[in-house]
PDB file of N, CA, C, O and CB in Angstrom:
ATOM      1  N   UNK A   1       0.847  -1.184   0.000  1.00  0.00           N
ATOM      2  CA  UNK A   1       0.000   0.000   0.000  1.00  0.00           C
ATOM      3  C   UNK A   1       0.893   1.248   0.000  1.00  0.00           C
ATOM      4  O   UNK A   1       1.897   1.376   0.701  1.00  0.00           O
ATOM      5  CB  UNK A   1      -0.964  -0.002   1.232  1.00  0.00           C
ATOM      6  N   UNK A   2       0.400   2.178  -0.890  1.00  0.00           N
ATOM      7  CA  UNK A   2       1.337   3.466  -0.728  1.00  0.00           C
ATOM      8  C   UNK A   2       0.368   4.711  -0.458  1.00  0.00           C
ATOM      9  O   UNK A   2      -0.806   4.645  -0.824  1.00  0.00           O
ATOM     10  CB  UNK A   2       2.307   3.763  -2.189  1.00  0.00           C
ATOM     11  N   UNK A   3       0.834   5.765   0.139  1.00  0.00           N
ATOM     12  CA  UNK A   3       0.170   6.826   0.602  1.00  0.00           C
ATOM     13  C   UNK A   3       0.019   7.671  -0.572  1.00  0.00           C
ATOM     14  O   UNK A   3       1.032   7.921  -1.225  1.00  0.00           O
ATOM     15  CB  UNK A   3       0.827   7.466   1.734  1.00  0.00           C
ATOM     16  N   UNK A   4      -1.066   8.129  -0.918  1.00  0.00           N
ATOM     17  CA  UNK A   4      -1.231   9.690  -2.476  1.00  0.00           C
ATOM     18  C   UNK A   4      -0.542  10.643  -1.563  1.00  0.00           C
ATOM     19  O   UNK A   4      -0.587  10.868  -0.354  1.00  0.00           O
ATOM     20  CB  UNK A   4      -3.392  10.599  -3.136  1.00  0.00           C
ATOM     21  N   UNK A   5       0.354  11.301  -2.960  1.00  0.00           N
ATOM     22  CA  UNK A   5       1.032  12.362  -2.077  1.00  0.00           C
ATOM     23  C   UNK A   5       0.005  13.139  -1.968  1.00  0.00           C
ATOM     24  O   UNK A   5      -1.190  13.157  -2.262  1.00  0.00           O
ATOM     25  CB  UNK A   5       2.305  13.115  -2.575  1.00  0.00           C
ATOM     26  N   UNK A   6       0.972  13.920  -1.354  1.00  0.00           N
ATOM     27  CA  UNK A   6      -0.242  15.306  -0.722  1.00  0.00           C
ATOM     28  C   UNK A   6      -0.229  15.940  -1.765  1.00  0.00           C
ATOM     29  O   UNK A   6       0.556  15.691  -2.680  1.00  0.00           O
ATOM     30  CB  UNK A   6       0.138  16.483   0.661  1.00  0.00           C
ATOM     31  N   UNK A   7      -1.365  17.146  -1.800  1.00  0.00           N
ATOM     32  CA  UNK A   7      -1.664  18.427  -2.275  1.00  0.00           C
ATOM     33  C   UNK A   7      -0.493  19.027  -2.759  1.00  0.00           C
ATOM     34  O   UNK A   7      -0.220  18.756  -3.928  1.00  0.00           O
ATOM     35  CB  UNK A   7      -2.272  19.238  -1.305  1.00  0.00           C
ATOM     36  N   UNK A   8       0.233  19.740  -2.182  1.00  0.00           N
ATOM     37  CA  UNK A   8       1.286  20.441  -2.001  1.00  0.00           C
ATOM     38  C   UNK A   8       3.179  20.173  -2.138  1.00  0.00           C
ATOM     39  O   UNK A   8       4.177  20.866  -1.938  1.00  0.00           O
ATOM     40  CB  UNK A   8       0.888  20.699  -0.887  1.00  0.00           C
ATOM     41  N   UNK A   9       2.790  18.230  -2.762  1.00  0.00           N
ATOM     42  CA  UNK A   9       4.296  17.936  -2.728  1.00  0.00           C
ATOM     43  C   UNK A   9       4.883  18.713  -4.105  1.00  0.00           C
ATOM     44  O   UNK A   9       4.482  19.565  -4.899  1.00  0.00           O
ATOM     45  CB  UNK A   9       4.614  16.128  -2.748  1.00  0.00           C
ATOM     46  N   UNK A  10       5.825  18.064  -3.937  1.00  0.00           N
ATOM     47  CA  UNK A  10       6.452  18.581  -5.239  1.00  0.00           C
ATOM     48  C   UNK A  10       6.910  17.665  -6.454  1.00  0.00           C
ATOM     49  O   UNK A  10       7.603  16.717  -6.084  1.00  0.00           O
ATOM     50  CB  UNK A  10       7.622  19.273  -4.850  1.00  0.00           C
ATOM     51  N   UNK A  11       6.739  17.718  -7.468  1.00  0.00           N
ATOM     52  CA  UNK A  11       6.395  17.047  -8.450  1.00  0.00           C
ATOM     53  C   UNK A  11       7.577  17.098  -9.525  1.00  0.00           C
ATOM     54  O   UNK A  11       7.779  18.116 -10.187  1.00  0.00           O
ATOM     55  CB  UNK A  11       5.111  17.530  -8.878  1.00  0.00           C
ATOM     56  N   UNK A  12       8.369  15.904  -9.662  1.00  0.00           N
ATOM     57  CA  UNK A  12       9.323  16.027 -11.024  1.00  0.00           C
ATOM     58  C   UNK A  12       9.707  14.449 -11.377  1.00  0.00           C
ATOM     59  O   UNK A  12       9.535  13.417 -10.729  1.00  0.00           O
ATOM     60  CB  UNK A  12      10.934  17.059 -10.702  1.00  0.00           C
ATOM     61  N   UNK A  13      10.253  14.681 -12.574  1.00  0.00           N
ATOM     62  CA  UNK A  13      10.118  13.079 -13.381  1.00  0.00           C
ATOM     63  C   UNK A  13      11.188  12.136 -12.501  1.00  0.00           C
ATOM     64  O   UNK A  13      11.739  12.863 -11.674  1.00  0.00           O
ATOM     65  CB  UNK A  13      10.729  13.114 -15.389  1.00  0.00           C
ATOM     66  N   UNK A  14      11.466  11.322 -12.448  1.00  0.00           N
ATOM     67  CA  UNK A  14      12.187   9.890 -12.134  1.00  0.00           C
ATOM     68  C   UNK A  14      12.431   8.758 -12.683  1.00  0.00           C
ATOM     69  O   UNK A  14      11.733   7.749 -12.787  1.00  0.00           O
ATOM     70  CB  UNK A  14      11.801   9.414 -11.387  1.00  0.00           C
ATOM     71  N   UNK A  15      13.148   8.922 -12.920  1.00  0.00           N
ATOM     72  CA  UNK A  15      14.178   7.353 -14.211  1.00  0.00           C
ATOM     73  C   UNK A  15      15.310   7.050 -13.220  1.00  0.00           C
ATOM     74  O   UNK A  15      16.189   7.755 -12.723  1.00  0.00           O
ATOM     75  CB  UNK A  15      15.285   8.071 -16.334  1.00  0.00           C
ATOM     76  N   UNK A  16      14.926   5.532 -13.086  1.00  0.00           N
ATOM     77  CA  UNK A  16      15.915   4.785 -12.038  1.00  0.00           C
ATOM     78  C   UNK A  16      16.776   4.143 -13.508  1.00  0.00           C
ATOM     79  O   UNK A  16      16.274   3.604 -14.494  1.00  0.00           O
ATOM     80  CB  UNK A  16      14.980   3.334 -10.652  1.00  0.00           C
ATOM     81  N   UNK A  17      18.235   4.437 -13.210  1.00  0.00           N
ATOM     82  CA  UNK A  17      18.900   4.190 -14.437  1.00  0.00           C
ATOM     83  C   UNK A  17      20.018   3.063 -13.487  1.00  0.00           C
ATOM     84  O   UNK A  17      20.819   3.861 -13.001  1.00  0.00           O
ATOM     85  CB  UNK A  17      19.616   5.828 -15.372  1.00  0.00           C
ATOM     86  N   UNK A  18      20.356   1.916 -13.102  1.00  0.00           N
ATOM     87  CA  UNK A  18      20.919   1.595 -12.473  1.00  0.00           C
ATOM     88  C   UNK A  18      21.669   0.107 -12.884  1.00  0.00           C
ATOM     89  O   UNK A  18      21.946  -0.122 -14.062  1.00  0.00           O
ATOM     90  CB  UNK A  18      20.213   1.807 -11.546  1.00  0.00           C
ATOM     91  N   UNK A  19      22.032  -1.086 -11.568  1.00  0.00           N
ATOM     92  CA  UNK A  19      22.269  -1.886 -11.809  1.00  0.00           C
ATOM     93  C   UNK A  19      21.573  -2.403 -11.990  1.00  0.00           C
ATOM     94  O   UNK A  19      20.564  -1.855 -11.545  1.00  0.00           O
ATOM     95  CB  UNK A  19      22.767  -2.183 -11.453  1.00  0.00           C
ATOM     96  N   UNK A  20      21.175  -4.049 -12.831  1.00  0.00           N
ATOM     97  CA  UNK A  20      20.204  -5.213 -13.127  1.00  0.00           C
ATOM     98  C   UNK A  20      21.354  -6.393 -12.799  1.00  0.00           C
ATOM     99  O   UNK A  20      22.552  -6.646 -12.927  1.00  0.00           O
ATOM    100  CB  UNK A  20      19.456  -5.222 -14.920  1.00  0.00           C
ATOM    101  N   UNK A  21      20.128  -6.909 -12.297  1.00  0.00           N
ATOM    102  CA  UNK A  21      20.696  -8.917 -11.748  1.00  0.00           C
ATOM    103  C   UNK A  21      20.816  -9.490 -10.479  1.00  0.00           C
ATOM    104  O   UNK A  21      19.782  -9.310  -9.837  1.00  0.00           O
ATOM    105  CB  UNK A  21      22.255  -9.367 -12.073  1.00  0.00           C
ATOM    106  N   UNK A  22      21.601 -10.059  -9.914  1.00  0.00           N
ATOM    107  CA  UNK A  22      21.847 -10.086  -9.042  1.00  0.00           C
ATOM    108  C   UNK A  22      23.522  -9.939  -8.143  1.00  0.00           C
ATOM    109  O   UNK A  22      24.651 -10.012  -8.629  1.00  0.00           O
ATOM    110  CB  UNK A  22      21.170 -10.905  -9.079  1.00  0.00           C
ATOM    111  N   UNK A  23      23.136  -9.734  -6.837  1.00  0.00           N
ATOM    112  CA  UNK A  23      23.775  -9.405  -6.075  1.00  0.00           C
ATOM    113  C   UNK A  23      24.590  -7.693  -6.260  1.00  0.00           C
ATOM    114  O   UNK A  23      25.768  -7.442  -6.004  1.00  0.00           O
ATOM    115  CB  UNK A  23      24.492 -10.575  -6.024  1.00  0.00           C
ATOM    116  N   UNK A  24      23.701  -6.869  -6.693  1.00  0.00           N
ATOM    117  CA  UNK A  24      23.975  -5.360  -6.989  1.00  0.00           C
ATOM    118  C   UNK A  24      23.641  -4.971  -5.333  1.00  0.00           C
ATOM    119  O   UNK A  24      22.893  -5.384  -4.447  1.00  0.00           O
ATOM    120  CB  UNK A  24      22.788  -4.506  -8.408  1.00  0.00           C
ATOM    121  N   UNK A  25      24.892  -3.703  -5.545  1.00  0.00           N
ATOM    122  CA  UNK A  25      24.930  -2.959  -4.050  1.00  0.00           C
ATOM    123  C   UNK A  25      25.314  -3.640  -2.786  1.00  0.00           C
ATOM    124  O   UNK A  25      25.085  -3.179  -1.668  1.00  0.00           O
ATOM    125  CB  UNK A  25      23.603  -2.476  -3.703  1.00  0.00           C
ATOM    126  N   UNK A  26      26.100  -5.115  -3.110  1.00  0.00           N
ATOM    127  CA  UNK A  26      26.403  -5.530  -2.110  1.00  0.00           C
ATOM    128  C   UNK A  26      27.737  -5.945  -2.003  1.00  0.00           C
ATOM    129  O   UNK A  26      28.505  -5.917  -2.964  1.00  0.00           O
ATOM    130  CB  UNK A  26      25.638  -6.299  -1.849  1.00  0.00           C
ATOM    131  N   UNK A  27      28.162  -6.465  -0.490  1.00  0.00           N
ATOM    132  CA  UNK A  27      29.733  -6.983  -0.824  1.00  0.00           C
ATOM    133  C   UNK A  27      30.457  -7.324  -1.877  1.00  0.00           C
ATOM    134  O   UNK A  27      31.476  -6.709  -2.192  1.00  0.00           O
ATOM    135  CB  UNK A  27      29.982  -7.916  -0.351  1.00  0.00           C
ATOM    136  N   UNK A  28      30.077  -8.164  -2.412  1.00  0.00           N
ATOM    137  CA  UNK A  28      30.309  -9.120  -3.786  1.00  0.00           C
ATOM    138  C   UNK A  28      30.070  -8.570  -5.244  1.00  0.00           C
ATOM    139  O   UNK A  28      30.308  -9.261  -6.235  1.00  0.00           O
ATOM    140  CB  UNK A  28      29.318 -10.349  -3.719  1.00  0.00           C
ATOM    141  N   UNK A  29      29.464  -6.961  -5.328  1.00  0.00           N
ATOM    142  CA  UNK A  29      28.912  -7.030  -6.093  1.00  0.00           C
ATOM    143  C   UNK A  29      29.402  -7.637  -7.861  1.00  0.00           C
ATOM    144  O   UNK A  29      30.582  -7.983  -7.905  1.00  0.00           O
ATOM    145  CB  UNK A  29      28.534  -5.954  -5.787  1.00  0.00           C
ATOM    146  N   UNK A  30      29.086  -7.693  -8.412  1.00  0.00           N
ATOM    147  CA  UNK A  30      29.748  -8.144  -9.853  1.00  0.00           C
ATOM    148  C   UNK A  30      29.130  -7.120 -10.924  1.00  0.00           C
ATOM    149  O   UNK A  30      27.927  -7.071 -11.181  1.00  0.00           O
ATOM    150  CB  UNK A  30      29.315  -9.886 -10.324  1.00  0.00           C
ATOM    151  N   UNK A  31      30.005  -6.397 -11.452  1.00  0.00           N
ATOM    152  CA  UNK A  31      29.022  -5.994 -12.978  1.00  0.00           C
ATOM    153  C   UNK A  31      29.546  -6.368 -13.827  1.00  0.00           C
ATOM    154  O   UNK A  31      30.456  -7.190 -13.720  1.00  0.00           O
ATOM    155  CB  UNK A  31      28.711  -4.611 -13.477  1.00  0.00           C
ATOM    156  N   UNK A  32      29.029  -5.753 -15.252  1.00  0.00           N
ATOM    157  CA  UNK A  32      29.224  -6.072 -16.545  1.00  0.00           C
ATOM    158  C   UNK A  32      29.827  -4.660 -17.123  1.00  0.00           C
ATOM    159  O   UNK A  32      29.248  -3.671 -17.571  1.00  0.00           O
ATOM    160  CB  UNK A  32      27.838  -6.627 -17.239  1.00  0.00           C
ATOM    161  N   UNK A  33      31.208  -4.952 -16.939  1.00  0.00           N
ATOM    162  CA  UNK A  33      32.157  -3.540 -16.968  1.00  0.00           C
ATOM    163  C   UNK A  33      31.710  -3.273 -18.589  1.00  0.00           C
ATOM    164  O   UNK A  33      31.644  -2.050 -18.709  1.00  0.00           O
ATOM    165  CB  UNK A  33      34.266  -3.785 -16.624  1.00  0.00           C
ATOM    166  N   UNK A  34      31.458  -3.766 -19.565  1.00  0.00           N
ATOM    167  CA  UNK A  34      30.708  -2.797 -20.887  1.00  0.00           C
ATOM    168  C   UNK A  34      29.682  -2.065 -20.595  1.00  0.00           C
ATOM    169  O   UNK A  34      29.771  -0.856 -20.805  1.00  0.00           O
ATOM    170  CB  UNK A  34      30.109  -3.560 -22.055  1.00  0.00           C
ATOM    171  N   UNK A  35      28.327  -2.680 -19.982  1.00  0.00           N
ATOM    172  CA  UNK A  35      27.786  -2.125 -19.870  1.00  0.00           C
ATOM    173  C   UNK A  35      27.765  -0.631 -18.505  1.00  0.00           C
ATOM    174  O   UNK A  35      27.264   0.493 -18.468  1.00  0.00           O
ATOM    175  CB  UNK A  35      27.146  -3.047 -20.080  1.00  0.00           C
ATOM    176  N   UNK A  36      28.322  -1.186 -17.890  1.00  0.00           N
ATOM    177  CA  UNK A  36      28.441  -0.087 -16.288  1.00  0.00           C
ATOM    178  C   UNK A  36      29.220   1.229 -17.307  1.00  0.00           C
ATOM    179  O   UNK A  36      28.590   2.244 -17.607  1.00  0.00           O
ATOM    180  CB  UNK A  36      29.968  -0.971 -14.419  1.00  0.00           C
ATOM    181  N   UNK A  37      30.753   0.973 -17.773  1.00  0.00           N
ATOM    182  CA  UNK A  37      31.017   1.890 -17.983  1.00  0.00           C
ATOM    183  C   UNK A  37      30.890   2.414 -19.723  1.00  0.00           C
ATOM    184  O   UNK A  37      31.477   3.421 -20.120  1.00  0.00           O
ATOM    185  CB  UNK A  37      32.100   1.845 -17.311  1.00  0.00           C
ATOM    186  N   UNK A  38      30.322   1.839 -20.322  1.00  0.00           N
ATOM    187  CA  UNK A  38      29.647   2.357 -21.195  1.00  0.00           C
ATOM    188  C   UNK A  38      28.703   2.758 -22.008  1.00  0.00           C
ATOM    189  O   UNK A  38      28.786   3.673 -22.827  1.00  0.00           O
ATOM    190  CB  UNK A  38      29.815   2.274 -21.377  1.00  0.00           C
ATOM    191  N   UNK A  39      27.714   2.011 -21.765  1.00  0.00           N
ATOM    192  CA  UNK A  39      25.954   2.011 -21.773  1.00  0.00           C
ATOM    193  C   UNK A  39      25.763   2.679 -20.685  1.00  0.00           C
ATOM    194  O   UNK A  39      25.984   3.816 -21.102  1.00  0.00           O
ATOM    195  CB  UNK A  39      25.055   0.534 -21.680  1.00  0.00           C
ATOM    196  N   UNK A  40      25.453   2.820 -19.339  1.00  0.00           N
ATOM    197  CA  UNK A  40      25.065   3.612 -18.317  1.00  0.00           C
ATOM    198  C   UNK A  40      25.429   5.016 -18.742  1.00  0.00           C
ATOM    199  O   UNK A  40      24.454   5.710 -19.028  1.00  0.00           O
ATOM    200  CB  UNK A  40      25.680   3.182 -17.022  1.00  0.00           C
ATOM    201  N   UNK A  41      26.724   5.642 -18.857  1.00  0.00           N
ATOM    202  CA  UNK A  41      27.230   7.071 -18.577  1.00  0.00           C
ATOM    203  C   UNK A  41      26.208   7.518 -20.027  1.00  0.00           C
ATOM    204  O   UNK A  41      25.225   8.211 -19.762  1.00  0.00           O
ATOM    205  CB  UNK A  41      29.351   7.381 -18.617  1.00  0.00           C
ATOM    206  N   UNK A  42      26.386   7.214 -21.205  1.00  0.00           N
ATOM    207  CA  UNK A  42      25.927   7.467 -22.403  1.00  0.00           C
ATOM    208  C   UNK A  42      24.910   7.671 -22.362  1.00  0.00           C
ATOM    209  O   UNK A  42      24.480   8.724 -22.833  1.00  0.00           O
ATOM    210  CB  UNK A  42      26.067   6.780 -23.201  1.00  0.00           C
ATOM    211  N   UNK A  43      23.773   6.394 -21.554  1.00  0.00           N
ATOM    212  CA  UNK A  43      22.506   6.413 -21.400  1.00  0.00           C
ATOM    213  C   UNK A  43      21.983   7.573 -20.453  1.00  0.00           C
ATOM    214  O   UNK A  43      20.962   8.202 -20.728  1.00  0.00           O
ATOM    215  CB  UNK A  43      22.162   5.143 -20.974  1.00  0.00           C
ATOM    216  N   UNK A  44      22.706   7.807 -19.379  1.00  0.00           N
ATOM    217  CA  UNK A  44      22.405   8.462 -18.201  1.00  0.00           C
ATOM    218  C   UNK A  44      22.374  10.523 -19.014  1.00  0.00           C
ATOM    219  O   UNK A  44      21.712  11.524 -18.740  1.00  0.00           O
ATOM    220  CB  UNK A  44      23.976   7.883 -16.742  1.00  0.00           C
ATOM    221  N   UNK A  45      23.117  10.315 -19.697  1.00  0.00           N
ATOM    222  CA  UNK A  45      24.053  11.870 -20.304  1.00  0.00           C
ATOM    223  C   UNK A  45      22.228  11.925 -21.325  1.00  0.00           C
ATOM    224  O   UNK A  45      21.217  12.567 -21.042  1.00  0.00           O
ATOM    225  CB  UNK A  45      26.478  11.521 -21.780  1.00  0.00           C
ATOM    226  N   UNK A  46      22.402  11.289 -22.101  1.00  0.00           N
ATOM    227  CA  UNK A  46      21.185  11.274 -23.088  1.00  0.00           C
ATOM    228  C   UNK A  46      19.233  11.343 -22.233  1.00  0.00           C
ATOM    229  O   UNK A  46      18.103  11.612 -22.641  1.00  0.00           O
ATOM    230  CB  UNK A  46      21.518   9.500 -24.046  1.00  0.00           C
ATOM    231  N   UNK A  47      19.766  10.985 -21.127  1.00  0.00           N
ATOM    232  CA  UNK A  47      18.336  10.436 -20.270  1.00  0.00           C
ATOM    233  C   UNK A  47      18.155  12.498 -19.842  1.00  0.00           C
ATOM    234  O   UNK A  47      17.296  13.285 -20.239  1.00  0.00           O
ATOM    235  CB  UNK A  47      18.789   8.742 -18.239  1.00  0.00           C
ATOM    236  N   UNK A  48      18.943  12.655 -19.240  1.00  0.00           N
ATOM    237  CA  UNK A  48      18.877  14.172 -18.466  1.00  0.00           C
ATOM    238  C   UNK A  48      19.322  14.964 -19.353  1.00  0.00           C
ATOM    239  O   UNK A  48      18.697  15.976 -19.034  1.00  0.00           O
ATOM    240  CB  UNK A  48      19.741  14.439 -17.123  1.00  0.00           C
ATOM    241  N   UNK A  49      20.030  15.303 -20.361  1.00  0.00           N
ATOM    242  CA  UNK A  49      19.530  15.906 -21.433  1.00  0.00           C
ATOM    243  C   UNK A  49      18.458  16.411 -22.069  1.00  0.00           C
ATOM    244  O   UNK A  49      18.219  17.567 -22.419  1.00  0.00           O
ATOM    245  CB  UNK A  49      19.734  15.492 -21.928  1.00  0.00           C
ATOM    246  N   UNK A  50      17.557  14.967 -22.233  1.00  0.00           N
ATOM    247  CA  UNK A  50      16.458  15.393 -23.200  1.00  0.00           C
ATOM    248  C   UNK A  50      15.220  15.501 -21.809  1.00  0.00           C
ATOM    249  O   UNK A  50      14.342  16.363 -21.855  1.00  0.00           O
ATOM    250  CB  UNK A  50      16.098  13.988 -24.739  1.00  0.00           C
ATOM    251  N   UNK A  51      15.333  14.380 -20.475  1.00  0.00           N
ATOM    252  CA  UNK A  51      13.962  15.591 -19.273  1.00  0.00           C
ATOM    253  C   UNK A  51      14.517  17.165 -19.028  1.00  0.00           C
ATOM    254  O   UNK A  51      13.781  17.997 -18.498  1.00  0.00           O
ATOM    255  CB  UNK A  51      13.812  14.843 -17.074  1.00  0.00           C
ATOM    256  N   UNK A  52      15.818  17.478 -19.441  1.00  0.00           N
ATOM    257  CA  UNK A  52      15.895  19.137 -18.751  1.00  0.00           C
ATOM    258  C   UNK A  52      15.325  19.695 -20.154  1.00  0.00           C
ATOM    259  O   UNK A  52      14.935  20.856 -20.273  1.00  0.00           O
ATOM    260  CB  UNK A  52      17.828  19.944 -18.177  1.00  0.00           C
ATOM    261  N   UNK A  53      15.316  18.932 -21.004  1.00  0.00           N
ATOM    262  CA  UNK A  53      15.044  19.899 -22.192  1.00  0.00           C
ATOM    263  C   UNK A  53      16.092  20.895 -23.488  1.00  0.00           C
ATOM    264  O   UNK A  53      16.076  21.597 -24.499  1.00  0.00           O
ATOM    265  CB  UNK A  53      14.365  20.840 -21.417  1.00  0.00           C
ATOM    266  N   UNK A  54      16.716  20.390 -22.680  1.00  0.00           N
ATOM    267  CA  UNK A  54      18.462  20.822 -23.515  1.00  0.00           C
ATOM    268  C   UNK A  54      18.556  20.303 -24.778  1.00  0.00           C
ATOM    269  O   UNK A  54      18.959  21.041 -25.676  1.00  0.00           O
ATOM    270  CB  UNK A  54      19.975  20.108 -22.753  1.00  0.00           C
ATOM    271  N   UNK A  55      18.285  19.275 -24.990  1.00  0.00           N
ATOM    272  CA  UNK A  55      18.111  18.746 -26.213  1.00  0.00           C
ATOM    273  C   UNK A  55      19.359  17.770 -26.493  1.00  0.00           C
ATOM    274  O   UNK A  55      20.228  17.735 -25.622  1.00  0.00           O
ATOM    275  CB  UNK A  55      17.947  19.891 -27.239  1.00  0.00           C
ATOM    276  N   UNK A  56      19.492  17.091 -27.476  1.00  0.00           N
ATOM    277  CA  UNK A  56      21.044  16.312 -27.538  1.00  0.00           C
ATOM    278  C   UNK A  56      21.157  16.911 -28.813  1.00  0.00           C
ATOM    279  O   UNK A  56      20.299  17.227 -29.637  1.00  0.00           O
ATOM    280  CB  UNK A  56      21.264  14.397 -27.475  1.00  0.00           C
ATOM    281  N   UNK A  57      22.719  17.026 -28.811  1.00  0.00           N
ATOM    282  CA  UNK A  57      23.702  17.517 -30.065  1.00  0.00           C
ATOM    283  C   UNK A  57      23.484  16.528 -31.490  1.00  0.00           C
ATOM    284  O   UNK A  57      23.139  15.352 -31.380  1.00  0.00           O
ATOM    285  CB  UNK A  57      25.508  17.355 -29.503  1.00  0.00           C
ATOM    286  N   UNK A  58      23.757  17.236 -32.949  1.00  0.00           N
ATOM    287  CA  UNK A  58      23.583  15.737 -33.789  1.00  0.00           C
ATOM    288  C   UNK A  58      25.272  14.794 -33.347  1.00  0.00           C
ATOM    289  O   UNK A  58      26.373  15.165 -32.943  1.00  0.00           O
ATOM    290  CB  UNK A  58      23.418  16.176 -36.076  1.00  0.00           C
ATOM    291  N   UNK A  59      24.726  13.618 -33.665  1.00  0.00           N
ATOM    292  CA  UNK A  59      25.620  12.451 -33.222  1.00  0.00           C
ATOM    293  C   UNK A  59      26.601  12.547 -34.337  1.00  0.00           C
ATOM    294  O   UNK A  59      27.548  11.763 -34.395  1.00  0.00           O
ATOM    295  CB  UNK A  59      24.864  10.903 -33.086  1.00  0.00           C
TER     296      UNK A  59
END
């Protein structure tokens, strides 16, 4: 069960851009160094770009 926000909260977009699989955020964790460091930053740069409205450059 989740509470409706109130009246008065404040309101802006949210894109969880993160790890997938298992054992993320923990001791052990393991990633997939292509994707972590090169799909994420790219994706992440392109994601907040185009919600601020800035637009992306031609490629």
């Amino acid at each position: 069960h989740i509470d409706p926000a109130p009246p008065d909260a404040l309101r802006f977009p949210v894109v969880n851009i993160g790890p997938w699989g298992r054992d993320y955020h923990q001791p052990l964790e393991r990633v997939h160094v292509p994707y972590s460091f090169g799909v994420v930053p790219e994706l992440l740069w392109r994601v907040t770009h185009t919600v601020l409205g800035a637009g992306l450059p031609p490629d």
